[in-house]
Backbone bond lengths (Angstrom), bond angles and torsions (degrees), N, CA, C in turn:
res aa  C-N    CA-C-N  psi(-1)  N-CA   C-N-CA  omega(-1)  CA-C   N-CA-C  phi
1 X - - - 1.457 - - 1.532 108.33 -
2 X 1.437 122.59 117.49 1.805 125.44 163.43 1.181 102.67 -92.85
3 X 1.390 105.62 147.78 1.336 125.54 136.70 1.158 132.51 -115.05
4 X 1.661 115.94 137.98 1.623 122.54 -174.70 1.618 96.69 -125.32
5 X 1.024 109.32 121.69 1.505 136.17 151.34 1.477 110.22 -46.47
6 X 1.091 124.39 94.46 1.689 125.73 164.77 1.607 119.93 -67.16
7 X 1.552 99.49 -45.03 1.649 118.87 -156.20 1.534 93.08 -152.53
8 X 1.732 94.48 117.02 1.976 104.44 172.30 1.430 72.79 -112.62
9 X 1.040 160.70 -2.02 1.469 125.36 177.93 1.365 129.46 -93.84
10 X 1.423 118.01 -139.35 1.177 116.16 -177.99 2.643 116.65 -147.66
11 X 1.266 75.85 -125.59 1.512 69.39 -160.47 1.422 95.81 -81.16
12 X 1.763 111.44 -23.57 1.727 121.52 -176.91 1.568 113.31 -69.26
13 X 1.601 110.63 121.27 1.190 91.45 174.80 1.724 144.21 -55.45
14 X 1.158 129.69 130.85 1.715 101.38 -172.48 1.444 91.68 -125.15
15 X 1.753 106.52 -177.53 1.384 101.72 179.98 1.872 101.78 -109.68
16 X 1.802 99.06 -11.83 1.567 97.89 179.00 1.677 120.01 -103.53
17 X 1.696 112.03 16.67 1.175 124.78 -160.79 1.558 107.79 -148.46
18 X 1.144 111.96 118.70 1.824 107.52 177.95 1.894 97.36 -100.61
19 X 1.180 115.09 165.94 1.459 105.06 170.60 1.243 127.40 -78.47
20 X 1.045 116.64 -159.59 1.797 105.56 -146.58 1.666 98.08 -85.69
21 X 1.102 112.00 155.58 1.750 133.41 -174.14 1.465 121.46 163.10
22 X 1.118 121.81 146.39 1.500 126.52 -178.11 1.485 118.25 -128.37
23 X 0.971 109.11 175.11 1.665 102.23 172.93 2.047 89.29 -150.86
24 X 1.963 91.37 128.28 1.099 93.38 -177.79 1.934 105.18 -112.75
25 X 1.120 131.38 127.93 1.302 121.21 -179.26 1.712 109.16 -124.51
26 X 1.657 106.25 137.83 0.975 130.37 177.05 1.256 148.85 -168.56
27 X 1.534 129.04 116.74 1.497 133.88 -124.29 1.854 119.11 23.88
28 X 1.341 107.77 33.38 1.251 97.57 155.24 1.612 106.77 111.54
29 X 1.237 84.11 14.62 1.776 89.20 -173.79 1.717 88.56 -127.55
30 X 1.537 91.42 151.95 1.655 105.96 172.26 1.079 117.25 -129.49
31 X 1.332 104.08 131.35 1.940 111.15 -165.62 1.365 113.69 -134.84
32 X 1.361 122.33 113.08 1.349 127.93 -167.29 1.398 110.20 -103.08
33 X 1.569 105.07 123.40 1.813 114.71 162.00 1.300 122.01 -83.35
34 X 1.492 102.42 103.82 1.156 107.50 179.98 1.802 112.25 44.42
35 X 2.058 99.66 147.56 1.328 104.21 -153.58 1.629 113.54 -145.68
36 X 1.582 93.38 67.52 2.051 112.60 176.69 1.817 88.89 -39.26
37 X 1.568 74.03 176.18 1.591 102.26 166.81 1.330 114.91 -78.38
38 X 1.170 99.27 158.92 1.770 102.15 -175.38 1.242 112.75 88.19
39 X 1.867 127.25 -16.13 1.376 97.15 -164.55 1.526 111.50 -116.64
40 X 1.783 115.68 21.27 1.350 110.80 164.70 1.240 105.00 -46.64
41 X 1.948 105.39 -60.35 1.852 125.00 -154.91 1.478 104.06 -68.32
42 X 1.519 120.49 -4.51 1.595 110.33 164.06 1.675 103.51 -86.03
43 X 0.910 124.14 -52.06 1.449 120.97 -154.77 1.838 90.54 -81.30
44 X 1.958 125.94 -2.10 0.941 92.67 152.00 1.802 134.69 -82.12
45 X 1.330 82.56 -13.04 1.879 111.63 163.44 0.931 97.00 -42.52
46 X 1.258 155.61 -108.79 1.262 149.99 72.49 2.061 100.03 108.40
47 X 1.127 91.98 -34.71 1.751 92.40 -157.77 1.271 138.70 63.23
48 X 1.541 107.09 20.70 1.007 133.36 -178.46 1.575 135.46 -98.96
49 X 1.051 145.93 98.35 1.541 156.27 -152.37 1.446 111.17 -95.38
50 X 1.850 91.17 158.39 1.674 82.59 159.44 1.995 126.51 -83.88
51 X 1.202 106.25 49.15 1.217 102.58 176.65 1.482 96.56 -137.21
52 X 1.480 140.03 18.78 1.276 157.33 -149.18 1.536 98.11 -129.85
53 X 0.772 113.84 -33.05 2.076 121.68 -167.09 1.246 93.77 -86.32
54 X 1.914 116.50 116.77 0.922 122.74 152.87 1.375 127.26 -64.39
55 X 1.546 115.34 -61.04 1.572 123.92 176.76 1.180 97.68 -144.88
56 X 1.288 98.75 163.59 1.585 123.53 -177.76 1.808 117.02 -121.90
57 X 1.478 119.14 101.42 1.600 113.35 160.58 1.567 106.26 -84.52
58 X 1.310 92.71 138.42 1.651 107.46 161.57 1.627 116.97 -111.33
59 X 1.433 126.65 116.85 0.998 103.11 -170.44 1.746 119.65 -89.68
60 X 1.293 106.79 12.22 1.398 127.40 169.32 1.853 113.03 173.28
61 X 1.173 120.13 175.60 1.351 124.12 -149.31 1.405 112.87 -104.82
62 X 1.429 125.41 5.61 1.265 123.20 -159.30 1.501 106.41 -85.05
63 X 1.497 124.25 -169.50 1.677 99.15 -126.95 1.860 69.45 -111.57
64 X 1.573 122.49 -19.05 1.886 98.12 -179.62 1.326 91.65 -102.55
65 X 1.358 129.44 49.17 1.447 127.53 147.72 1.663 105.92 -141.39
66 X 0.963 113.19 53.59 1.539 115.46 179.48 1.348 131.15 166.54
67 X 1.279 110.58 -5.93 1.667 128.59 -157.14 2.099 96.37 -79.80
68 X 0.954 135.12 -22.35 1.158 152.49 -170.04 1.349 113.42 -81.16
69 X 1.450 108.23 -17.63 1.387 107.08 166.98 1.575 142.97 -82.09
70 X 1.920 93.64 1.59 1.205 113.85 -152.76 2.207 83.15 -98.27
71 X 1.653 109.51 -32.04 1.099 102.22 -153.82 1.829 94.91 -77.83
72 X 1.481 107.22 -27.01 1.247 107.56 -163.49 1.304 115.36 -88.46
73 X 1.532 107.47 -10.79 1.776 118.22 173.25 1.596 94.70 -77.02
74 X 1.189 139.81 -66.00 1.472 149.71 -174.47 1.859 96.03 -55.73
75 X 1.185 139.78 -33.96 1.903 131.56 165.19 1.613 94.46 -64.89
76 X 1.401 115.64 -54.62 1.788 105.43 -173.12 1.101 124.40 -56.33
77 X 1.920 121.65 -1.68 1.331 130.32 160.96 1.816 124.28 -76.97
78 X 1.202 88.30 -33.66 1.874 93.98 159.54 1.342 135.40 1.97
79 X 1.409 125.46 71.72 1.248 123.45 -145.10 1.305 103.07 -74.18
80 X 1.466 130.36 -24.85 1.255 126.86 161.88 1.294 145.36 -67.30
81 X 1.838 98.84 -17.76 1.436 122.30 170.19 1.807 123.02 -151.11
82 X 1.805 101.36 54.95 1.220 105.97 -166.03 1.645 121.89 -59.94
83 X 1.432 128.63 153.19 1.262 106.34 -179.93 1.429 105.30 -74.58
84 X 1.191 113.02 153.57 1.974 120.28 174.28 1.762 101.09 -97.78
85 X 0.975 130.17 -28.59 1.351 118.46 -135.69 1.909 93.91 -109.11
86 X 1.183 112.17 130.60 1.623 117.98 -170.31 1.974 104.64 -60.33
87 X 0.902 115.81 145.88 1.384 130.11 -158.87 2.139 111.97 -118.28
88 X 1.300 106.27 72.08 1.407 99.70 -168.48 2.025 102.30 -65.58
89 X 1.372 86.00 161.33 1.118 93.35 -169.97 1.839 111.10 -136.88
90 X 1.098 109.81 97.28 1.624 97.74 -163.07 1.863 104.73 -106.77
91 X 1.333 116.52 135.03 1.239 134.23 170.55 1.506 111.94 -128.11
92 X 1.110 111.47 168.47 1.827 140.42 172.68 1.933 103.58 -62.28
93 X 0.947 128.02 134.36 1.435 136.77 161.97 1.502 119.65 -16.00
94 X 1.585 116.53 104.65 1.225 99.51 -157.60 1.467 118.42 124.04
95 X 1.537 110.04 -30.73 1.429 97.76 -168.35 1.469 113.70 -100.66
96 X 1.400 117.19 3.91 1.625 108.27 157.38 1.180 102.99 -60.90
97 X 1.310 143.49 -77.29 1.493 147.36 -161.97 1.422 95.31 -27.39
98 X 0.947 110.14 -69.78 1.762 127.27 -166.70 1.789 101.65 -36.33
99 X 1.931 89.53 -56.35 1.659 75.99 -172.91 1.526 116.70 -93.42
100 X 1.073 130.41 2.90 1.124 139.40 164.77 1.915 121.97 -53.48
101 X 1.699 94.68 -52.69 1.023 91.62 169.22 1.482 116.12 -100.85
102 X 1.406 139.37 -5.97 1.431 130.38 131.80 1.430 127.48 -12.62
103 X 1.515 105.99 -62.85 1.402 124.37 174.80 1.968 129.03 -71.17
104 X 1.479 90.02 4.71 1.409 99.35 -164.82 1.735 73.64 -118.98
105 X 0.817 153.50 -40.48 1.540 145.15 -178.14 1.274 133.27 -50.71
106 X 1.962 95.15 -21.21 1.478 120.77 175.36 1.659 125.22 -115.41
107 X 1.696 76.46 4.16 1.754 87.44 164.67 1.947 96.85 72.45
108 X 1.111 97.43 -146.15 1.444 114.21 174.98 1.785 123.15 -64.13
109 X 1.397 92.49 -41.98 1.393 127.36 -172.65 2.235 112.17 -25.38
110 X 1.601 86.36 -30.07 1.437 100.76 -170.53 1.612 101.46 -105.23
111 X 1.215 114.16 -54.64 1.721 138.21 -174.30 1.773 95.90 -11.86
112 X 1.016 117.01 118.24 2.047 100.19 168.23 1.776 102.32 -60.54
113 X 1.457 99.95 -172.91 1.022 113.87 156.74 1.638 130.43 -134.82
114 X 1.228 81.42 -24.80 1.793 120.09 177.26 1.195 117.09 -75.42
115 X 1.489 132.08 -62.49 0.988 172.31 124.20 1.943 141.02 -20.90
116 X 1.008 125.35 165.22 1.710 130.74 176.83 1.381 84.78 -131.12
117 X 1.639 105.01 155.09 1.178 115.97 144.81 1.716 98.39 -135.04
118 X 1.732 85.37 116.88 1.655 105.94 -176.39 1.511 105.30 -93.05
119 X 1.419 114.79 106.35 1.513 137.33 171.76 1.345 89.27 -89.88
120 X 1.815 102.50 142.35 1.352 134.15 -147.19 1.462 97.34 -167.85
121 X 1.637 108.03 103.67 1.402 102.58 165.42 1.637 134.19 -116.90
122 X 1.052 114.49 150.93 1.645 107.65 -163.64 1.576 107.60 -126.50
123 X 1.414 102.70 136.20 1.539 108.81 160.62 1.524 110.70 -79.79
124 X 1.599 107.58 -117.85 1.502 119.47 -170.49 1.681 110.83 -118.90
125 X 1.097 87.56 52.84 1.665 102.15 -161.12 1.632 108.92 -117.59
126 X 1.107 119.65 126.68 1.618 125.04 -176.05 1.533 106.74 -73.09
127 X 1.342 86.45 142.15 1.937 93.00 -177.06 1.248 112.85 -155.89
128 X 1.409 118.65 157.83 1.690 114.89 -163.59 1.793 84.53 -109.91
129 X 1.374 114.72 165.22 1.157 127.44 160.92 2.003 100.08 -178.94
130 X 1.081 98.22 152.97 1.584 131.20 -149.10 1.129 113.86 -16.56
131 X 2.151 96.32 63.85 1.521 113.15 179.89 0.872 120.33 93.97
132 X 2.170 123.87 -15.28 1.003 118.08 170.78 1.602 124.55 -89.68
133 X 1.166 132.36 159.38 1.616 133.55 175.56 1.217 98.95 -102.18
134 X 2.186 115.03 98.28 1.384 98.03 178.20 1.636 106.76 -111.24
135 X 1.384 116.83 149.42 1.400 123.89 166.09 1.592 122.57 -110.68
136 X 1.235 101.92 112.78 1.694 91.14 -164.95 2.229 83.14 -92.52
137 X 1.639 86.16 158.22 1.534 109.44 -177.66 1.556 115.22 -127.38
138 X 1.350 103.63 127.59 1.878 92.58 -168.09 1.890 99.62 -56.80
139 X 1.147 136.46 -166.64 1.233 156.50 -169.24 1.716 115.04 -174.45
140 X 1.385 109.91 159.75 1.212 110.19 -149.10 1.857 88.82 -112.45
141 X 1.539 126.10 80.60 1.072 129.72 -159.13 1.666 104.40 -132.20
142 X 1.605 89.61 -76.74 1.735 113.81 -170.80 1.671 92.62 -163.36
143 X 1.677 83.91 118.07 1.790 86.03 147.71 1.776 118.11 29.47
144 X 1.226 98.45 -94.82 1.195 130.24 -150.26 2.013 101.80 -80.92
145 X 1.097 113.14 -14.79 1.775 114.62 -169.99 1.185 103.83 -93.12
146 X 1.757 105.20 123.45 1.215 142.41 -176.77 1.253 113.44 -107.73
147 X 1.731 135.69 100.54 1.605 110.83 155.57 0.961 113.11 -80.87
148 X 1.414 126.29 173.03 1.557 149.68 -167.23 1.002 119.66 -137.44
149 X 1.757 111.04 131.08 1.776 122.30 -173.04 1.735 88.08 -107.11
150 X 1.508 91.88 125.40 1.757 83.33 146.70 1.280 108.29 -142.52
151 X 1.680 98.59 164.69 1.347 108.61 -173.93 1.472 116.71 -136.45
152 X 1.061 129.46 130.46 1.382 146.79 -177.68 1.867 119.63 -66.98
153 X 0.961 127.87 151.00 1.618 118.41 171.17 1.441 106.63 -59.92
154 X 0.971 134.99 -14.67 1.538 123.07 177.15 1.597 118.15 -102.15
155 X 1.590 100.89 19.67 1.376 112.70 160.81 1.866 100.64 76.75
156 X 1.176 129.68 1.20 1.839 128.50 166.66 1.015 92.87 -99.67
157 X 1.761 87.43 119.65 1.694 133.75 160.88 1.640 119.55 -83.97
158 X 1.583 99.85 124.15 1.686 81.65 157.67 1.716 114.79 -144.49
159 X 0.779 102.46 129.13 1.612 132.99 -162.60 1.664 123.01 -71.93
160 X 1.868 128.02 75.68 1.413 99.22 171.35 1.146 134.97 -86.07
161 X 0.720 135.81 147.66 1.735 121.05 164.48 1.359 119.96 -115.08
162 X 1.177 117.99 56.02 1.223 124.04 171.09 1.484 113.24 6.91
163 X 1.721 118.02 -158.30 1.274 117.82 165.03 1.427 143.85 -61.10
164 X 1.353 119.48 132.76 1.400 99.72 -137.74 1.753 104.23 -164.29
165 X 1.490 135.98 147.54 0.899 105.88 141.47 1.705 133.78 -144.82
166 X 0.926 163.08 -128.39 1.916 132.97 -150.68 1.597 76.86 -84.91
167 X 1.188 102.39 158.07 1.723 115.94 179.01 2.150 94.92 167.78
168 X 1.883 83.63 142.70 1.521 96.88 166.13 1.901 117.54 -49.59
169 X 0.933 108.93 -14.78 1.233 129.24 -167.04 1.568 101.01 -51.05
170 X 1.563 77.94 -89.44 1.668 107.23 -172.26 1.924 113.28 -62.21
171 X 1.055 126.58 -5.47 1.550 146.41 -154.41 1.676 78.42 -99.35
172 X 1.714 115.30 -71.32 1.385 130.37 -173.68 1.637 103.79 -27.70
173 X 1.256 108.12 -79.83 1.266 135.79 -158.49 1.644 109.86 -72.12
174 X 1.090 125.12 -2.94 1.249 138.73 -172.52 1.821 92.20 -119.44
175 X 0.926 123.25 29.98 1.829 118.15 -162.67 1.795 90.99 -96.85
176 X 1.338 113.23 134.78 0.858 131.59 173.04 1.614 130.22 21.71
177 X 1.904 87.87 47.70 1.736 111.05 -179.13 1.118 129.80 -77.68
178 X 1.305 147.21 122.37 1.505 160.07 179.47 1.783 84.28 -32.40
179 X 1.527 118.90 -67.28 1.002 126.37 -144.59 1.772 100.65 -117.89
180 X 1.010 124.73 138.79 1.430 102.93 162.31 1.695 92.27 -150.97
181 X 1.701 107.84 140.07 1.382 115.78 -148.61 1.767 86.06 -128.22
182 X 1.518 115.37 101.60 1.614 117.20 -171.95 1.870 91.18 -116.60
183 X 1.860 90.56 142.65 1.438 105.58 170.56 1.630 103.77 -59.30
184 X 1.286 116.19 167.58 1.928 123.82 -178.19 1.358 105.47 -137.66
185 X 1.733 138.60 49.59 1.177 88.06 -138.24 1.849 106.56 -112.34
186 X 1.322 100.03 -5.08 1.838 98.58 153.29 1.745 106.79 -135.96
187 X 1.412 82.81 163.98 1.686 92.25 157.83 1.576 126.05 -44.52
188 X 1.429 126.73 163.16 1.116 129.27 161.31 1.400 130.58 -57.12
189 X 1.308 103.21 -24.82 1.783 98.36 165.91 1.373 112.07 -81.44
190 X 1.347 104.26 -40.48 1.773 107.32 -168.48 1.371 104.27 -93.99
191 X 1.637 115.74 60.88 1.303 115.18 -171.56 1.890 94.27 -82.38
192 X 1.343 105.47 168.11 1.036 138.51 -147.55 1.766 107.17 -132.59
193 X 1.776 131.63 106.78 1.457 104.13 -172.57 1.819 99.86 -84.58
194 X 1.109 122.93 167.84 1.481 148.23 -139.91 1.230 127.22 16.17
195 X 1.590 119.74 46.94 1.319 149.91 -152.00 1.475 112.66 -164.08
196 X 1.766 112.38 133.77 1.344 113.61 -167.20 1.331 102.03 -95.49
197 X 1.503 103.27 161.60 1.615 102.46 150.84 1.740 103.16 -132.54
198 X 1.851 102.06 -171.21 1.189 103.94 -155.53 2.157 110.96 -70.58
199 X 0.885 89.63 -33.68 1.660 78.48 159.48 1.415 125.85 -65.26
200 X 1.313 131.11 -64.67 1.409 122.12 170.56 1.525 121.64 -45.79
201 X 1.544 123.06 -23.20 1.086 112.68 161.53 1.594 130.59 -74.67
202 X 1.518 113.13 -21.94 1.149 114.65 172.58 1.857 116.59 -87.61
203 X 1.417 90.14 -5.10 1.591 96.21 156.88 1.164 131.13 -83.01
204 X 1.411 118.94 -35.23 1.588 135.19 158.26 1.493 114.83 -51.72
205 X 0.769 132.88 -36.16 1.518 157.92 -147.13 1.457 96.11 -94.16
206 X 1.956 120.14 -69.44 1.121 110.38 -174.95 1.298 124.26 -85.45
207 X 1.493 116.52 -9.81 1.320 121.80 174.95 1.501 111.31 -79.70
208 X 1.224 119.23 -17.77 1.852 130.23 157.99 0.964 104.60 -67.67
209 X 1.351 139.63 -55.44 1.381 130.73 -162.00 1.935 106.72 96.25
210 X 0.903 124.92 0.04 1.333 115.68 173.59 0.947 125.30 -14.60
211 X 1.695 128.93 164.06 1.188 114.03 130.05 1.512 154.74 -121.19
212 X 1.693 83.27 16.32 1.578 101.53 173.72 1.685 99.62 -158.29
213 X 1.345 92.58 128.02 2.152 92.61 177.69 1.441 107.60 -114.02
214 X 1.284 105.18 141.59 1.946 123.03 -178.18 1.151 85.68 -102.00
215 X 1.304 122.27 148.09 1.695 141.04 -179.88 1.540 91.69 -127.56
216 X 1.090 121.07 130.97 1.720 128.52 -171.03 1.539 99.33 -157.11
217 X 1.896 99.48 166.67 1.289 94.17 162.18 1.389 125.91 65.72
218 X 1.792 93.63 38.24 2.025 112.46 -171.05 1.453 92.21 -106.27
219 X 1.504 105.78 140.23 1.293 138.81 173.71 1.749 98.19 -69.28
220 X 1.146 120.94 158.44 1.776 112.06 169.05 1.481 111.00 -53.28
221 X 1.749 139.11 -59.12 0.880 132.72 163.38 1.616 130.09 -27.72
222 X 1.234 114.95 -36.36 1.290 109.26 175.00 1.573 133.99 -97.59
223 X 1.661 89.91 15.30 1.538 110.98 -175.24 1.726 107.24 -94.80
224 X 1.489 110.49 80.28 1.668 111.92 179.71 1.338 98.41 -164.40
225 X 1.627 100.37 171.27 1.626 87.99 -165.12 1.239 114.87 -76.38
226 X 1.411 122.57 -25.56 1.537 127.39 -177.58 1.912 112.96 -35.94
227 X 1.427 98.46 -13.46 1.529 96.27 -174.05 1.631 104.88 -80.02
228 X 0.862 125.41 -60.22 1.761 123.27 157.59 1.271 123.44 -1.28
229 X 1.684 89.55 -65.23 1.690 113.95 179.89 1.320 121.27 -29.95
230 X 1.946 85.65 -68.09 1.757 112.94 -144.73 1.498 95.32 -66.42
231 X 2.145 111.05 -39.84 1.816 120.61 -169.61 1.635 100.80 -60.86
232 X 1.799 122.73 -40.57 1.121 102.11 -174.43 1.356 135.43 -74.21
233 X 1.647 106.30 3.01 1.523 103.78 172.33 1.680 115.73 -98.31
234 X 1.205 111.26 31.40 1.426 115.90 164.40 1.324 106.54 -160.24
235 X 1.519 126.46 30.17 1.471 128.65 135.27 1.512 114.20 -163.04
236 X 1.501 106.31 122.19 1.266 102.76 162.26 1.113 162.37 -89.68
237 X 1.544 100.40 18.09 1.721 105.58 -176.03 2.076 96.58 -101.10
238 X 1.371 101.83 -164.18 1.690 103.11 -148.97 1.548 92.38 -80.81
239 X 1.577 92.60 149.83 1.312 107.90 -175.57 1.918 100.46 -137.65
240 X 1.361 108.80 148.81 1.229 125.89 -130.16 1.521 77.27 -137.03
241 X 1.356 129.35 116.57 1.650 118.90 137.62 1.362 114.50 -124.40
242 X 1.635 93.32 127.68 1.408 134.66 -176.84 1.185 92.97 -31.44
243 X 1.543 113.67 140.02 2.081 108.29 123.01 1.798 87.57 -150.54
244 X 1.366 101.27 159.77 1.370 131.76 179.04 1.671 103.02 0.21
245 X 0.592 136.32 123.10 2.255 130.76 152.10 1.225 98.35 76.71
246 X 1.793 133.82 35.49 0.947 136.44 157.01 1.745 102.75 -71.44
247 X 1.573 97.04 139.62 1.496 101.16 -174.82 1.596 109.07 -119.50
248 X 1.016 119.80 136.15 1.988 112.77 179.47 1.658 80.45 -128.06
249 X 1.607 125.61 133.06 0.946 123.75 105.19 1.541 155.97 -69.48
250 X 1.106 126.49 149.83 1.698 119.21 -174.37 1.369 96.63 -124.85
C-alpha cells in the first residue's frame, strides 16, 4: 500500500501547499481521499488522469477538501477522450444531497455522458471496496465528517481523519494504525475549535497506539519547526510532516 500526499495544505492559498488530498494506491487500483484544489495538476505530475481514479472518499464537503472534483468531473466530459468507466463516489450521510444539488448548480456542465457517478454513503459500518476493508468513523467536525480506516489483506492500516478535533472518535479509528494521517491546522495557542493542533495530535496518536503519525493540513502559522517539537512530547514513535508528494510506503 503507498501513500502520496497531493495537498498538506489548507483553505490559504500557498505556492508550496495545495489543499488537503491524498492518493491511496493498491494492487492497482487508485483511491483518492478527498480532493482540494491543486491536486488534479499533481496527480497530473503524477501521470495520472481522469480516467486513472478508481473511487473517490470524501471525508466531508468543504470547498479545500473537495473543490477539485468539479474540474475533473467537467475533463471526464472530453468529447475527444470521455471517461467510460463508472466513478464511485463515497461520502458520510448526507452527501448525495450535497452532490446532487452541487451538480444541479452546473446544470449539465458536470452530468457524464459516458459514464455514472455512483454516490455511496456510509455511516460507521465496515465495507470492502477494491480489496480494501474500509471503516468510516464519525469525527468531531460537521455533521456530516467521516474519517476512514482502511485495511489491506496483509493486515496495514492507514487511518485519515480528515477535519477534526480531539474526540473518542478519531482516537477509535486511529487504534493501532500502521499509518495514521491527522489534520495540524494551528499551533497550540492559536488553537482552532473543531480543528487540531500539534499537541492534541500527539495525544491522539499516543492514546491510539500508532505507529507512525503524518501531520498534514497546516495553516501558514503552523508551518515551523516548533511543530515537531511540541507533537514529540506527547508521542514517541515516528512522526511524519506532510508537504505536497510526500510518499509513505507500507
Amino acid at each position: 500500500m503507498k501513500l502520496t500526499v497531493l495537498g498538506s495544505g489548507t483553505a490559504v492559498p500557498s505556492r508550496q501547499r495545495n489543499s488537503a488530498g491524498y492518493l491511496l494506491e493498491e494492487n492497482g487500483h487508485r483511491i483518492l481521499v478527498d480532493f482540494g484544489y491543486g491536486n488534479v495538476h499533481q496527480l497530473l505530475g503524477l501521470e495520472i488522469t481522469y480516467h486513472d481514479i478508481d473511487r473517490i472518499f470524501f471525508t466531508h464537503p468543504h470547498p479545500d477538501h473537495m473543490c477539485d472534483l468539479i474540474p475533473f468531473l467537467f475533463a471526464c466530459k472530453y468529447p475527444l477522450d470521455p471517461r467510460t468507466r463508472n466513478l464511485p463516489v463515497v461520502g458520510g450521510p448526507g452527501f448525495t444531497e450535497y452532490f446532487n444539488r452541487m451538480m444541479e448548480a452546473f446544470n449539465h456542465w458536470l452530468t457524464p455522458d459516458s459514464f455514472e457517478v455512483q454516490v455511496i454513503e456510509l455511516d460507521e459500518e465496515e465495507r470492502e471496496f477494491d480489496g480494501l476493508k474500509v471503516i468510516p468513523g464519525k469525527v468531531q467536525h460537521i455533521e456530516m465528517s467521516r474519517g476512514f480506516r482502511f485495511t489491506n489483506a496483509e493486515g496495514k492500516t492507514v487511518v485519515f481523519s480528515g477535519d477534526t478535533d480531539y474526540c473518542a472518535g478519531i482516537v477509535e479509528l486511529g487504534r493501532e494504525a500502521d499509518l495514521l494521517i491527522l489534520e495540524c491546522s494551528t499551533p497550540d495557542d492559536m488553537k482552532v475549535v473543531k480543528h487540531l493542533t500539534p499537541k492534541l495530535c500527539g495525544r491522539i496518536a499516543r492514546e491510539a497506539g500508532c505507529r507512525t503519525l503524518l501531520l498534514s493540513h497546516f495553516y501558514p502559522p503552523c508551518e515551523m519547526a516548533s511543530v515537531l517539537e511540541v507533537c514529540q512530547r506527547e508521542f514517541s514513535g515516528e512522526i511524519i510532516l506532510a508537504n505536497d508528494l510526500t510518499v509513505v510506503d507500507l
